[in-house]
Residue, then its C-alpha position, 0 to 999 in steps of 0.5 A: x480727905x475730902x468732905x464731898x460724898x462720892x457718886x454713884x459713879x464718877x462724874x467724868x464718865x456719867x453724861x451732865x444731865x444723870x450727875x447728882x450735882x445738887x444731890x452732893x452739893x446742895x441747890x443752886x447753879x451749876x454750869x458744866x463745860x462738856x470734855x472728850x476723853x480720848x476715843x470720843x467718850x463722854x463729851x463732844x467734838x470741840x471740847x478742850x483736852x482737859x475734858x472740861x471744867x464745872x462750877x457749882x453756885x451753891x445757895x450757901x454762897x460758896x464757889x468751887x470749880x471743878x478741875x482734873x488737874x492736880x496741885x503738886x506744890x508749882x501754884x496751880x491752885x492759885x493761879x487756877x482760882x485767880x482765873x476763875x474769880x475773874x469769870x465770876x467777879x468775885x474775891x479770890x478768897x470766896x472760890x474753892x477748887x476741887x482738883x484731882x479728884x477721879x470721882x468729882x472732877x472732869x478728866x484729865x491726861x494729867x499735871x505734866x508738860x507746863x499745860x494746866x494753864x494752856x488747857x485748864x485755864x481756858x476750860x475754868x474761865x469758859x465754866x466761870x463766864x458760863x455761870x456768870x452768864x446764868x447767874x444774870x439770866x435768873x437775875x433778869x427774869x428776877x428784876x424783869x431786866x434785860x440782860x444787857x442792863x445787869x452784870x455781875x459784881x462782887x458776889x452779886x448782879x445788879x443794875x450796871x447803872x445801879x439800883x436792885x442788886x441780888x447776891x448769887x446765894x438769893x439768886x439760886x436758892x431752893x433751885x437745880x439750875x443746870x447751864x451746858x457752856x457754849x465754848x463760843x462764851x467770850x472770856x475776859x481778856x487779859x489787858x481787862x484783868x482786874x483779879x488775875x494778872x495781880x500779885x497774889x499770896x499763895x492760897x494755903x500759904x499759911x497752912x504751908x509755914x505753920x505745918x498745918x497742910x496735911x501732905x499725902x504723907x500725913x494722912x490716915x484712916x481709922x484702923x490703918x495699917x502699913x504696908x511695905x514691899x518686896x523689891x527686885x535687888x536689881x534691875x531686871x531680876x525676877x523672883x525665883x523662889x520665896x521660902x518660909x520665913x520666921x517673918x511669916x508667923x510673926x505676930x502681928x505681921x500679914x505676908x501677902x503674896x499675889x504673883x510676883x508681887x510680896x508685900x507685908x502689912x504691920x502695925x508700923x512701917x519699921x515691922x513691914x520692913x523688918x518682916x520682908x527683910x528676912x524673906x529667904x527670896x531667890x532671884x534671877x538676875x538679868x545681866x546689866x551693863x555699867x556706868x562705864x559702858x553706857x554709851x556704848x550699849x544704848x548706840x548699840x541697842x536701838x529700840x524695838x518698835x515705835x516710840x512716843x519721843x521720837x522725832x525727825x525733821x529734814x530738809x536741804x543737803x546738809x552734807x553738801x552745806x557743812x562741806x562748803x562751811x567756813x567754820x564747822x564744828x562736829x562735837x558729842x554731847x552727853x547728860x547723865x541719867x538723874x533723879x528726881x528727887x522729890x521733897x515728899x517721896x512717894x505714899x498712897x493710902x488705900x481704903x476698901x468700903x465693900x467692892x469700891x476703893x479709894x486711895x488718896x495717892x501724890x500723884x501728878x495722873x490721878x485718871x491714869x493711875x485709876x485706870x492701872x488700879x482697874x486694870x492690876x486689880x479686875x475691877x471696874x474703873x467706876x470703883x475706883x475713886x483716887x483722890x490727889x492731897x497737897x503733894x510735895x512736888x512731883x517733877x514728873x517723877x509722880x506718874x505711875x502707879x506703884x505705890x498706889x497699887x501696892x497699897x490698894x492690894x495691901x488693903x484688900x487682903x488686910x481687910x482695913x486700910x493700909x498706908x504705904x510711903x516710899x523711903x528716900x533710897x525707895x524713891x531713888x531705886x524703884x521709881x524712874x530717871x530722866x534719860x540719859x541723853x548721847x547728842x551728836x552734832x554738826x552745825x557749820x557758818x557762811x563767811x558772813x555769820x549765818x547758820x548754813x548746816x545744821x545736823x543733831x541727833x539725840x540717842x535715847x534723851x526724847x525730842x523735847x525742844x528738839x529743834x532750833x529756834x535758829x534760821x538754818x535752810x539744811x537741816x537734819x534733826x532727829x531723836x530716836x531711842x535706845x533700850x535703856x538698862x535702867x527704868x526711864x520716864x519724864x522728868x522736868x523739862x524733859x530732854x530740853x535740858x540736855x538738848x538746849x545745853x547741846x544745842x547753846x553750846x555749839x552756837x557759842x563755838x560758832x560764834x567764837x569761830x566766826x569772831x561775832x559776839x555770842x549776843x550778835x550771833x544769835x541775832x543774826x541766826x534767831x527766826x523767833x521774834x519773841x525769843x529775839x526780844x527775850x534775848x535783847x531784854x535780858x542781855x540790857x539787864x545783865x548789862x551784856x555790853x559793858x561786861x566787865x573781862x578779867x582773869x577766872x571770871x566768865x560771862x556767858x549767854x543761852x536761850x530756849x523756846x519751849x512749851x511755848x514760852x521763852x528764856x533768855x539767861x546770862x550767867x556769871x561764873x568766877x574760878x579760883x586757883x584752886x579750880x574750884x567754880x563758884x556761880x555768881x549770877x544767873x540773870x533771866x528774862x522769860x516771857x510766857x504770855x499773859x501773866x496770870x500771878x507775878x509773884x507765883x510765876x517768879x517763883x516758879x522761874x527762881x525755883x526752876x533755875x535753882x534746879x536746873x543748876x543742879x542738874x548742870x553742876x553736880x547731878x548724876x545716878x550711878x550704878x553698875x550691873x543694874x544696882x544704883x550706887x548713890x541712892x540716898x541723899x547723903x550720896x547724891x548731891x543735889x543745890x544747897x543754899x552755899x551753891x546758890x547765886x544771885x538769881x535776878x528774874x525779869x518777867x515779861x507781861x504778854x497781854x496780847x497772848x494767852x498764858x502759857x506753861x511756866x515749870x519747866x521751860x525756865x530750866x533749859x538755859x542754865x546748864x549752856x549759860x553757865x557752860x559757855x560762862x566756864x569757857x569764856x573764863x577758862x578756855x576749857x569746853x565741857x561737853x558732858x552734864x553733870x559739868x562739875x562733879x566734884x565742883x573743880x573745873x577738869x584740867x583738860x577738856x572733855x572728849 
């Protein structure tokens, strides 16, 4: 929950001067870093596209800083807090965050992409160096100093060469110091950190291993109910008829109707359930094609109209380069769709106070899913508060609004607060999948080793890492979408997953046709100095050069540049006489800028690649005429600590570069390594993700 009062409307869409920030959060100083929301309002020109960030210097000592972005279990509060401290000269401990709250905190697009350090870092230190700044102002007026003479420091200003010192408490106490940031405010660089850029426990660490943090999932409110929903049997059905049930007298038991939308409110999740279970409802169903022709029907079934994901890069005469090519290679590669499988399925809870809703939601776009709520239930955006608890990850399968507008309808029509939490097969059926990806490609070498022609193109898949990091003058690169059968949305790293894996793959053959060494080809080829480095970095650590060649064992090598950041990985891969594969190593080395909190960002590397190897080996959603045949756990395979090999991470510290995302970009390597690995011990190319669904090496290789 959340201990601060709501305003009279939501802070993001009220201009700084009309904000009751003393009013809610007691005297003292607030320095406010305006945003834009798209369109222009509510802001300037030149504000971050975070929307900003603010922080309150009460004169009860406390620090907290405002964010939109939300914590969904990858260390964003930490490192956020870490950020902000520095600006403030404090302890980390002494700074709280209020994060992903649509009343209190600045707007934001949402947690996805790997952009809250790129953009609410940036935000938080200017909002921090502005209260600073404030901070001194007041003390110099105080000590009749000038500025240059006093700086900030643990908790309070003092003379830099000693002597008067006030706390920040003293400094604002009985006061309403409102501070407008200048975005020209100088931030503390990195090379002059001395809080950030520290190895630093996990703040709620503890709540965490003692299960006392209180997840979505955990929530209540006095008088709550619970709510369940009707779902389509397939996809693409719609709701034809909907009899009288005996569930519709049942006591206890409200049936609420509202269009297609049917849902029912009970004392417990298990009677909502039961109750829609024996709803005589009739559907129309749509007809679907299966697994087994899914290829097929997305090459034959373009997208109408525009789309976000697609992308196209063209340049020199490709055809004419691959027909001069002394090697060519022309291959298909393909990722099936996958879920995302998150720790804490979904769950909103919903509370209705006269004509304004709260609804404390998981969710990784708390302002877009208040804007859904608006919209599905005609009412103004000002009334509606959603407010993000600790989350149990999200992957970027948390995006939408489902659960919460099921649970906001729920509650009004109950009249009390109603709790509504995806099942494990409900998370798997009815929210979205990463999309199925067809990449074809045709990439051909000059006798000397260098990229002459270069042609790749992604059916359905997105455009993420789309283009390659290597040197090839004729080129043809693009993504375009298909009308995908099964619902579809973002999903960690997007389509950089299928698209490296493609791409890595295929330098590997070129190298092999060529006769150079993978490591050699790709130092001829790469055009970005800092992933060279990256690959040089790692290959000395796997100890590339001196690896050791026997029967059943491969060693293979990938590299990835995206969201800004670099990944280079060798993996080691062992086969057994029965066929059956056992990744041994996975080695990493990664480079996103300065590093903000080592133990966090290796972390999230080792967490990142134990996922992406899901994904590589075993991952993959079944389904036939619109129905899913796997959804469950039980069904659905995803890493388990038996899978897991040895992950050894070398973090690369930038201090001339700003941070940048760190969760998803760690991923994209490990699927090539681990296929290129595969080859080098057994001669066979998979071309297809999942590689190894049954956890055996196929017999022949894949079409």
């Amino acid at each position: 929950m959340n201990e601060i009062a709501r305003p009279a409307r939501p802070w993001d869409r009220t201009p700084p001067e009309r904000r009751e920030y003393f009013e809610l959060l007691g005297a003292g100083l607030v320095a406010v870093l305006p945003g834009r929301r798209p369109g222009g309002e509510g802001g300037s020109e030149w504000s971050p596209p975070t929307g900003g960030a603010w922080v309150h210097v009460g004169e009860d000592g406390r620090l907290r800083g405002f964010i939109g972005k939300a914590e969904v279990g990858q260390g964003t509060r930490t490192a956020l807090t870490l950020v902000l401290a520095e600006e403030l000269r404090v302890a980390p401990a002494r700074v709280e965050l209020v994060m992903g709250d649509t009343d209190l905190c600045p707007w934001d697009m949402g947690t996805f992409g790997s952009r809250s350090m790129p953009d609410a870092a940036p935000a938080l230190a200017l909002a921090g160096a502005g209260a600073r700044e404030g901070l001194v102002q007041l003390a110099s007026a105080r000590l009749g100093r000038p500025p240059t003479e006093l700086e900030a420091a643990d908790g309070e200003v003092r003379a830099r060469e000693g002597g008067a010192a006030l706390p920040f408490a003293e400094l604002v106490r009985g006061g309403r110091h409102r501070v407008l940031v200048d975005p020209a405010t100088r931030t503390t660089p990195p090379s002059n950190w001395t809080r950030a850029g520290r190895p630093t426990v996990d703040l709620g660490a503890e709540e965490v291993v003692t299960g006392r943090r209180r997840y979505a999932t955990d929530l209540d409110r006095p008088g709550m109910l619970h709510g369940a929903v009707l779902w389509p049997p397939s996809y693409g059905a719609r709701l034809r008829d909907l009899g009288v049930a005996p569930a519709s007298s049942a006591p206890g038991v409200q049936l609420v109707r509202e269009g297609e939308f049917v849902g029912a409110v009970a004392a417990s999740p298990l009677t909502a359930r039961a109750a829609l279970r024996v709803l005589p409802a009739t559907w129309d169903r749509t007809p679907q094609p299966s697994e087994r022709e899914i290829e097929e029907y997305l090459r034959s079934h373009p997208a109408e109209g525009d789309d976000w994901d697609t992308d196209d890069d063209q340049a020199g005469d490709v055809e004419t380069a691959l027909r001069g090519a002394r090697w060519t290679v022309s291959a298909t590669y393909r990722s099936s769709y996958i879920a995302h499988v998150p720790l804490e399925p979904q769950c909103a809870l919903a509370e209705w106070d006269s004509e304004r809703l709260t609804v404390w939601v998981g969710t990784q776009t708390p302002f877009r899913v208040r804007g859904e709520l608006a919209r599905t239930l005609a009412i103004a955006e000002e009334d509606v508060r959603v407010i993000v608890p600790p989350t149990g990850s999200g992957f970027g399968g948390k995006h939408a609004a489902p659960v919460a507008t099921a649970a906001a309808r729920l509650a009004r029509a109950a009249g009390h607060p109603v709790r509504v939490a995806f099942s494990r097969e409900e998370e798997f059926e009815h929210g979205y999948l990463r999309p199925m990806s067809v990449i074809d490609v045709r990439a051909g070498v000059g006798p000397s080793g260098d990229l002459v022609g270069w042609a790749f193109a992604n059916l359905n898949g997105g455009a993420a890492a789309l283009r390659a990091p290597y040197r090839v003058a004729n080129r043809r690169v693009r993504s375009t979408q298909a009308r995908s059968p099964l619902p579809q949305g973002s999903l960690r790293a997007l389509a950089a997953n299928p698209n490296n894996f493609a791409r890595e793959s295929v330098i590997d053959e070129l190298a092999g046709l060529a006769g150079l060494d993978p490591l050699v080809f790709r130092e001829r080829n790469l055009a970005d100095d800092r992933l060279l480095a990256v690959l040089r970095q790692v290959t000395a650590r796997a100890g590339w050069a001196g690896r050791s060649r026997s029967a059943g064992r491969g060693f293979g090598l990938a590299v990835g540049l995206e969201k800004g950041s670099r990944v280079a990985t060798v993996a080691e891969v062992s086969v057994g006489r029965d066929r059956r594969v056992q990744v041994d190593r996975l080695v990493s080395a990664f480079e996103a800028g300065a590093v903000v909190n080592p133990d966090n960002l290796r972390s999230q590397v080792e967490g990142a690649q134990t996922m992406a190897l899901g994904e590589a080996l075993y991952e993959a959603i079944h389904f036939d005429a619109g129905v899913l045949a796997n959804p469950r756990l039980s069904q659905y395979r995803v890493p388990r600590f038996s899978d897991l090999p040895e992950i050894d991470v070398e973090l690369i510290d930038r201090l001339d570069l700003p941070p940048a995302g760190a969760g998803e970009t760690p991923m994209i390597t490990v699927a090539p390594a681990v296929a290129n690995a595969l080859f080098d011990a057994s001669g066979l190319r998979l071309r297809s993700l999942p590689l190894l669904p049954s956890g055996r090496l196929p017999a022949a290789p894949q079409r």
